[in-house]
Kinemage of the C-alpha trace (Angstrom):
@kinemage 1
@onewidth
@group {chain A} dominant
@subgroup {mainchain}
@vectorlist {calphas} color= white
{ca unk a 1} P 8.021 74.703 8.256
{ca unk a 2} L 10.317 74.441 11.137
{ca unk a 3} L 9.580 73.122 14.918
{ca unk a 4} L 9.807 74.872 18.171
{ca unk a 5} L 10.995 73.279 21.367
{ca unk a 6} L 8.672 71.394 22.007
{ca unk a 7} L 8.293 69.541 18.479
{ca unk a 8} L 5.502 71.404 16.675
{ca unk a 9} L 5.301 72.780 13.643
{ca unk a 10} L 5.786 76.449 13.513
{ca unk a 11} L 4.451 79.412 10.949
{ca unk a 12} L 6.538 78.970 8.437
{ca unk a 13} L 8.013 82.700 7.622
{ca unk a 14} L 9.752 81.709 4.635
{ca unk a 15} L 8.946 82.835 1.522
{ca unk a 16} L 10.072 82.190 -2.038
{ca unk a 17} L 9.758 83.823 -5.980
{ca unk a 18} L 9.112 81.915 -8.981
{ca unk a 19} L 8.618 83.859 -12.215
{ca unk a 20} L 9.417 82.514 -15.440
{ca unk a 21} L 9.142 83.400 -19.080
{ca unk a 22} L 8.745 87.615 -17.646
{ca unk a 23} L 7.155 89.357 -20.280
{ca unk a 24} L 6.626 86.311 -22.681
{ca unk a 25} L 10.527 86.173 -23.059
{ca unk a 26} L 11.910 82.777 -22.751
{ca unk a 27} L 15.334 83.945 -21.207
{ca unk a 28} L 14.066 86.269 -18.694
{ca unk a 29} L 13.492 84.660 -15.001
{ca unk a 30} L 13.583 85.652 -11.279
{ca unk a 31} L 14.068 82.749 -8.938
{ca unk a 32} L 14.454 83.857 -5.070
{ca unk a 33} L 14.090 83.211 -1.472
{ca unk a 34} L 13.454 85.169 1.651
{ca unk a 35} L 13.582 84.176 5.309
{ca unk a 36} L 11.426 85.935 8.132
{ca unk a 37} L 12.044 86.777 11.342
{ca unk a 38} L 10.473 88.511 13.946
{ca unk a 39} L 7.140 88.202 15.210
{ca unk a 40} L 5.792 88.889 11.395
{ca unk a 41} L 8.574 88.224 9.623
{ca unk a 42} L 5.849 85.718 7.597
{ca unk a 43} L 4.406 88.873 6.761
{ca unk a 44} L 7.465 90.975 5.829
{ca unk a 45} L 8.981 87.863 3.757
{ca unk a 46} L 5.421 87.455 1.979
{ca unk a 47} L 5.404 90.988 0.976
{ca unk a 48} L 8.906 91.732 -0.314
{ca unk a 49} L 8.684 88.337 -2.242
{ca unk a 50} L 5.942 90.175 -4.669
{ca unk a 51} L 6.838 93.653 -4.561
{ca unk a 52} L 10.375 93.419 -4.727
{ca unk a 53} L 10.143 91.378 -8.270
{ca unk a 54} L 7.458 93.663 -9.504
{ca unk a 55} L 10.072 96.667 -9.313
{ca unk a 56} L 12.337 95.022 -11.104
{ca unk a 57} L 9.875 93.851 -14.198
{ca unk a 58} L 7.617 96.836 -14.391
{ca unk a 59} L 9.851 100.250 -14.790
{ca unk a 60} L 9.570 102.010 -17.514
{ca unk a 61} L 13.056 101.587 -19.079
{ca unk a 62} L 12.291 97.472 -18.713
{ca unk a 63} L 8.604 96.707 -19.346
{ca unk a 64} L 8.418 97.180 -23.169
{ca unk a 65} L 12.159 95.416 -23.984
{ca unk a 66} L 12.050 92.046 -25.812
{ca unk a 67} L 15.723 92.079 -26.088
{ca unk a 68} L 17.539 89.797 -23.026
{ca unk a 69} L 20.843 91.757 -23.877
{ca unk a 70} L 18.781 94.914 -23.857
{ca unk a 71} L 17.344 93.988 -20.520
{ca unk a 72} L 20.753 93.517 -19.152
{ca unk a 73} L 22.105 96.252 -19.881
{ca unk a 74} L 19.636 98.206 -18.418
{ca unk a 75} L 19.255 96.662 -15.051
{ca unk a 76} L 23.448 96.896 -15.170
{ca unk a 77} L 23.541 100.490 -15.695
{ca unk a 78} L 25.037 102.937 -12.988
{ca unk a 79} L 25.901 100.210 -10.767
{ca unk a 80} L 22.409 98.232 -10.636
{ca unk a 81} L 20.694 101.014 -10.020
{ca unk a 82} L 16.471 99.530 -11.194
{ca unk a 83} L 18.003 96.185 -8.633
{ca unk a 84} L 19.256 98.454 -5.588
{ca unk a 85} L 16.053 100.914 -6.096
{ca unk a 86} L 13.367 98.083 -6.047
{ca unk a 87} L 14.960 96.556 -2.676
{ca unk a 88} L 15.283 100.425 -1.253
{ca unk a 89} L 11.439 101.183 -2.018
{ca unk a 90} L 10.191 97.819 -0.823
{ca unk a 91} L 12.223 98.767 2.300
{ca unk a 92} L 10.846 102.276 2.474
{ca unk a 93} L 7.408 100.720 1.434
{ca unk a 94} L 7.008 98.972 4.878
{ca unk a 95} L 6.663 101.899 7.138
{ca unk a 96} L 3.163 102.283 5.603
{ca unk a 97} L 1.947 98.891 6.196
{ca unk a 98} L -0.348 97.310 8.820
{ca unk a 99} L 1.982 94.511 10.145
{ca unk a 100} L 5.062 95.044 12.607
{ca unk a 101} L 8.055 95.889 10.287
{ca unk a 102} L 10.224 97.664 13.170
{ca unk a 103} L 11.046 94.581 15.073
{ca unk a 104} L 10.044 92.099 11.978
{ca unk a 105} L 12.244 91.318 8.497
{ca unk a 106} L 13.084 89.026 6.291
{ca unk a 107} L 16.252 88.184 3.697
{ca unk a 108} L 15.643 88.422 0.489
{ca unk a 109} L 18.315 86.354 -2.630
{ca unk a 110} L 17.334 86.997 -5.823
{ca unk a 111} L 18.720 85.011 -9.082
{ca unk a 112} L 18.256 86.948 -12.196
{ca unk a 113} L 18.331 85.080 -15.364
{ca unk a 114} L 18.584 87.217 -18.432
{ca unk a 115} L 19.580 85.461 -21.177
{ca unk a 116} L 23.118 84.320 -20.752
{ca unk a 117} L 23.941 85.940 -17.819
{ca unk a 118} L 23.025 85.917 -13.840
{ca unk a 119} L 22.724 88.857 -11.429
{ca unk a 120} L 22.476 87.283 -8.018
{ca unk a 121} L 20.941 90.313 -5.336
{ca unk a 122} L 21.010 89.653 -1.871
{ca unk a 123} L 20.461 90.943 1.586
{ca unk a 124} L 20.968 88.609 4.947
{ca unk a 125} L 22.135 84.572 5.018
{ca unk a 126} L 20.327 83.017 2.763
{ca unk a 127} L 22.359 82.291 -0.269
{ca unk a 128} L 22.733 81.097 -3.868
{ca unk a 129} L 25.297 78.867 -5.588
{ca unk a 130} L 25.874 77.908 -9.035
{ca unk a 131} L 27.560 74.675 -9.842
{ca unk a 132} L 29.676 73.503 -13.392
{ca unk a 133} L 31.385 71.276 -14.891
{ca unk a 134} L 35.436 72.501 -14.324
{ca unk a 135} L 36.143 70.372 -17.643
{ca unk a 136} L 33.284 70.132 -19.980
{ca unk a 137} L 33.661 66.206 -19.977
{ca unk a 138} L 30.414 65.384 -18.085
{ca unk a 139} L 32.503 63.678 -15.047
{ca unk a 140} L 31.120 64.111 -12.088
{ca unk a 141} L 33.814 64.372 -10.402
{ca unk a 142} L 34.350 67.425 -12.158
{ca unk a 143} L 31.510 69.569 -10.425
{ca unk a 144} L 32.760 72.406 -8.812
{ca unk a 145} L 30.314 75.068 -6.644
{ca unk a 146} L 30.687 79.052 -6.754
{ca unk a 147} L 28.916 81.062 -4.002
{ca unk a 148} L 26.434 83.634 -5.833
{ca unk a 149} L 26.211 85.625 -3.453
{ca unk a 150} L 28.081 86.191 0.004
{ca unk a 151} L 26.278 85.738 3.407
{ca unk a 152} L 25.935 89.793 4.744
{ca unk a 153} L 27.374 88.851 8.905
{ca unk a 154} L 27.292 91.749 11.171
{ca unk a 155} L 30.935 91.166 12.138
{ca unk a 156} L 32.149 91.237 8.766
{ca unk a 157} L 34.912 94.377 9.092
{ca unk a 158} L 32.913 96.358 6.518
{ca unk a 159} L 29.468 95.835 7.858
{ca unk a 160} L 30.357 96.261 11.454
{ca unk a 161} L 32.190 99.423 10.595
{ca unk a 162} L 28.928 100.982 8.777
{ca unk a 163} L 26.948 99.570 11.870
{ca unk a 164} L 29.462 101.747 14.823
{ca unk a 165} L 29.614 104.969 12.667
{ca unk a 166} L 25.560 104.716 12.664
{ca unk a 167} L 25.405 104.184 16.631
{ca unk a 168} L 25.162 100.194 17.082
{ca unk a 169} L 27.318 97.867 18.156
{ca unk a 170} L 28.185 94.146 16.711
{ca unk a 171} L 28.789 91.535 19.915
{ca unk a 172} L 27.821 87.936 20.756
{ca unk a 173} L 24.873 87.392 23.511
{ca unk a 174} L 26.562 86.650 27.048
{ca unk a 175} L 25.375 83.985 29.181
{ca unk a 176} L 24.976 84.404 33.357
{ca unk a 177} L 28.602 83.733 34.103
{ca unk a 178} L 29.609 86.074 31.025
{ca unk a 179} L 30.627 83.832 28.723
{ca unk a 180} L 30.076 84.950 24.801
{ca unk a 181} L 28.402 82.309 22.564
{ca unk a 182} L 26.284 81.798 19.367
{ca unk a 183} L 26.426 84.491 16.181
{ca unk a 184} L 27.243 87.687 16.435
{ca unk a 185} L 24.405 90.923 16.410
{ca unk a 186} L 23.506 93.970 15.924
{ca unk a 187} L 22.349 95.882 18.901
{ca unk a 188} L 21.653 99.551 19.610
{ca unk a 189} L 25.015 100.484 21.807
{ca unk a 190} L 24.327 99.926 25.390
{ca unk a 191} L 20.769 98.599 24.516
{ca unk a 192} L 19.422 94.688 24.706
{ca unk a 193} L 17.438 95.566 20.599
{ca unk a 194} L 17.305 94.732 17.896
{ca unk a 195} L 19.864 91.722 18.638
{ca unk a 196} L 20.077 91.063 14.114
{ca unk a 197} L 21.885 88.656 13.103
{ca unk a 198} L 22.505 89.843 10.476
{ca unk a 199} L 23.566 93.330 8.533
{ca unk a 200} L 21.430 93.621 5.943
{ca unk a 201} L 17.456 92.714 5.532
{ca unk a 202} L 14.711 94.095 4.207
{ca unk a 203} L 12.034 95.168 7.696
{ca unk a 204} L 14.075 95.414 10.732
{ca unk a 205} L 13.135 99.112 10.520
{ca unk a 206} L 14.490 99.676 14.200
{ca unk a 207} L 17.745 98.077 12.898
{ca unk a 208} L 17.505 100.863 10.082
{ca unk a 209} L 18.177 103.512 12.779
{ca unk a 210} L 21.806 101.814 13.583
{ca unk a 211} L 23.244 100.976 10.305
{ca unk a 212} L 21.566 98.227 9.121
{ca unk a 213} L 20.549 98.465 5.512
{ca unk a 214} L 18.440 97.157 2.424
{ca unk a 215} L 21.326 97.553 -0.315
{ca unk a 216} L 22.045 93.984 -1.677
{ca unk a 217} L 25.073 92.794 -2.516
{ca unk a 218} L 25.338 91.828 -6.435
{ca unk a 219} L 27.256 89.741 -8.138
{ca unk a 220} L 27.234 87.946 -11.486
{ca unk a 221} L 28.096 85.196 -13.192
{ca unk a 222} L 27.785 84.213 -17.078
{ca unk a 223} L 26.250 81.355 -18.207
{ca unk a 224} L 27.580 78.777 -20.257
{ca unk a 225} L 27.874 75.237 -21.920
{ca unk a 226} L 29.735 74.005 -18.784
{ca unk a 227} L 27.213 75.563 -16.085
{ca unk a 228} L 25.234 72.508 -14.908
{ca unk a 229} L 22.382 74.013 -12.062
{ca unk a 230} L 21.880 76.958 -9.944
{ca unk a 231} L 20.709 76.099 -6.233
{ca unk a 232} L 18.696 79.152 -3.692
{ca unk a 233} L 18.091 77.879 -0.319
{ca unk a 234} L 17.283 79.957 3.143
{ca unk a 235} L 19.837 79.486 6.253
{ca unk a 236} L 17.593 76.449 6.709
{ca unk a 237} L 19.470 73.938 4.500
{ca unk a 238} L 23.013 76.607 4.774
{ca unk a 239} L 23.268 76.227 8.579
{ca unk a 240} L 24.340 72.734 8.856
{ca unk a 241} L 25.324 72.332 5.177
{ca unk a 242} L 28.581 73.647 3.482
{ca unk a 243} L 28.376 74.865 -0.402
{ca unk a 244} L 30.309 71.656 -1.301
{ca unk a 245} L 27.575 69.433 0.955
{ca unk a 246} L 25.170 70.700 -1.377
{ca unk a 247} L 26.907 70.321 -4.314
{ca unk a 248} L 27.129 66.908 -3.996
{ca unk a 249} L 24.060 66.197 -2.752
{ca unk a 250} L 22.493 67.190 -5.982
{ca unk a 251} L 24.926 65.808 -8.569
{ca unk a 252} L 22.797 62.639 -9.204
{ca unk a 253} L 19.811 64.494 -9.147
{ca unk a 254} L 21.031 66.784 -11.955
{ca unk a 255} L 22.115 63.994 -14.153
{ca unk a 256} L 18.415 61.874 -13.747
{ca unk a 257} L 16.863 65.173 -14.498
{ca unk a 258} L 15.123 65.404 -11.129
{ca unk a 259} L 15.334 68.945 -9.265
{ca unk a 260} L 11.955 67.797 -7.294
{ca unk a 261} L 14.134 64.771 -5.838
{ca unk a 262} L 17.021 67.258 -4.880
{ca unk a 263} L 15.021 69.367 -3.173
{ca unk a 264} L 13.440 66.736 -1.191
{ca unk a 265} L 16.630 65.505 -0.006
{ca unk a 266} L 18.118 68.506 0.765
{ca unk a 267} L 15.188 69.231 3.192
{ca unk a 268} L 15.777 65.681 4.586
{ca unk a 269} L 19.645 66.371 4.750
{ca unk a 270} L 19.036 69.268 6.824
{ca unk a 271} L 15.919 68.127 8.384
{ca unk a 272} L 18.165 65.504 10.413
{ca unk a 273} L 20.756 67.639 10.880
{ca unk a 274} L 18.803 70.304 12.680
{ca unk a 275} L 16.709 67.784 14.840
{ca unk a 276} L 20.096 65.937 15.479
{ca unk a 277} L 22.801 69.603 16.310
{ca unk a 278} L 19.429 71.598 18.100
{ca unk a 279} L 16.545 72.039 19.891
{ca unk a 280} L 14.413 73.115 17.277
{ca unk a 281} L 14.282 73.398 13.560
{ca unk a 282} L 14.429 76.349 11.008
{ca unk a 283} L 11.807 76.668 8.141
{ca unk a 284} L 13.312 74.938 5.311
{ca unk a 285} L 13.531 76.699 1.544
């Protein structure tokens, strides 16, 4: 959990997915993180992380395939369709629940392991990378990091183009001498809401209204002798640590076998890093 400003522990609105061996196949397995925000964000993050997963295992054309190769085919046909339809519906899903889902959301990256491929789904900051060994020789040295996904900013010229033609607006916050500062948002034009920073989520339903959206981003990546480990962290650990940071960070780790001691450093990496650049902390994934 992260801190506020004065130094306590939060509600920790992270949330994360952890399903292995889907369907009793050894080569099928959905690894994710989501971030909340919002005043339930805890809430939106907690119930995307189950639904969201279950939409991909459970449709019809999935649920009775043994076949990894099968599998991927399917959730690759017509441009990820079962992947873009179970992050759509868990969207649309919200305006029926009991918690705030207008002014609450939550990311959502999703690493799909299906035999020897990935599909890496994603809406908002948090992010995936996969790292490998460039020469096969086992020198560290060697390790090189590929983003898995690519962070969805409301000024990127794509995003912020969708977000105008729908009625928003993408600017930074101005302080009381008018001076811009921090990330940019989205805000309804001429209005002080939703202030996103980002242009895609899963909630946010006001920020639905003004071209935000719930389509993730996919891309893939195909596994092989060379790829070493796979790391998913929320904007957390990404905020004060590059893709390279982390690579390194876990190199050693990877070679004594111990993911549990990565993790715990990472979280200390960017522990310190917060407390030392801020005046509070994010939750930590």
């Amino acid at each position: 959990p992260g801190k506020d400003t004065s130094g306590n522990h939060k509600t920790n609105q992270d949330s994360f997915v952890f399903k292995a061996w889907i369907n009793q196949i050894k080569d099928f397995n959905i690894f994710g993180v989501l971030d909340g925000h919002g005043p339930d964000g805890h809430f939106v993050s907690k119930f995307a992380s189950e639904i969201i997963p279950n939409k991909l295992i459970n449709p019809p054309e999935i649920q009775y395939l043994k076949d990894p190769e099968e599998i991927y085919r399917k959730l690759k046909e017509n441009n990820c369709r079962i992947i873009t339809q179970a992050f759509v519906e868990t969207d649309n899903q919200l305006k029926t629940v009991s918690f705030d889902a207008y002014e609450s959301g939550c990311t959502c990256i999703l690493v799909i392991h299906i035999g020897s491929h990935i599909i890496c789904a994603n809406v908002g900051d948090s992010r995936a990378i996969v790292v490998y060994d460039q020469q096969g020789d086992n020198n560290l040295n060697n390790y090189n990091g590929v983003p898995l996904s690519k962070d969805f900013k409301p000024e990127l010229p794509e995003e912020a183009k969708r977000i105008l033609m729908c009625g928003g607006e993408v600017r930074q916050l101005e302080d009381s001498s008018g001076e811009k500062g921090g990330p940019f948002r989205v805000w309804a034009r001429g209005e002080s809401y939703p202030g996103l920073a980002m242009s895609r989520s899963i909630g946010d339903l006001k920020g639905k209204q003004i071209g935000v959206i719930s389509d993730p981003g996919i891309l893939e990546y195909n596994l092989c002798d060379k790829t070493k480990y796979i790391v998913a962290c929320s904007d957390g650990v990404w905020e004060f640590l590059n893709n390279e940071e982390v690579k390194e960070i876990g190199k050693q780790y990877y070679v004594q076998n111990n993911p549990s001691g990565f993790c715990h450093a990472l979280i200390a990496r960017s522990l310190n890093l917060w407390e030392t650049n801020d005046i509070v902390v994010d939750d930590i994934t």
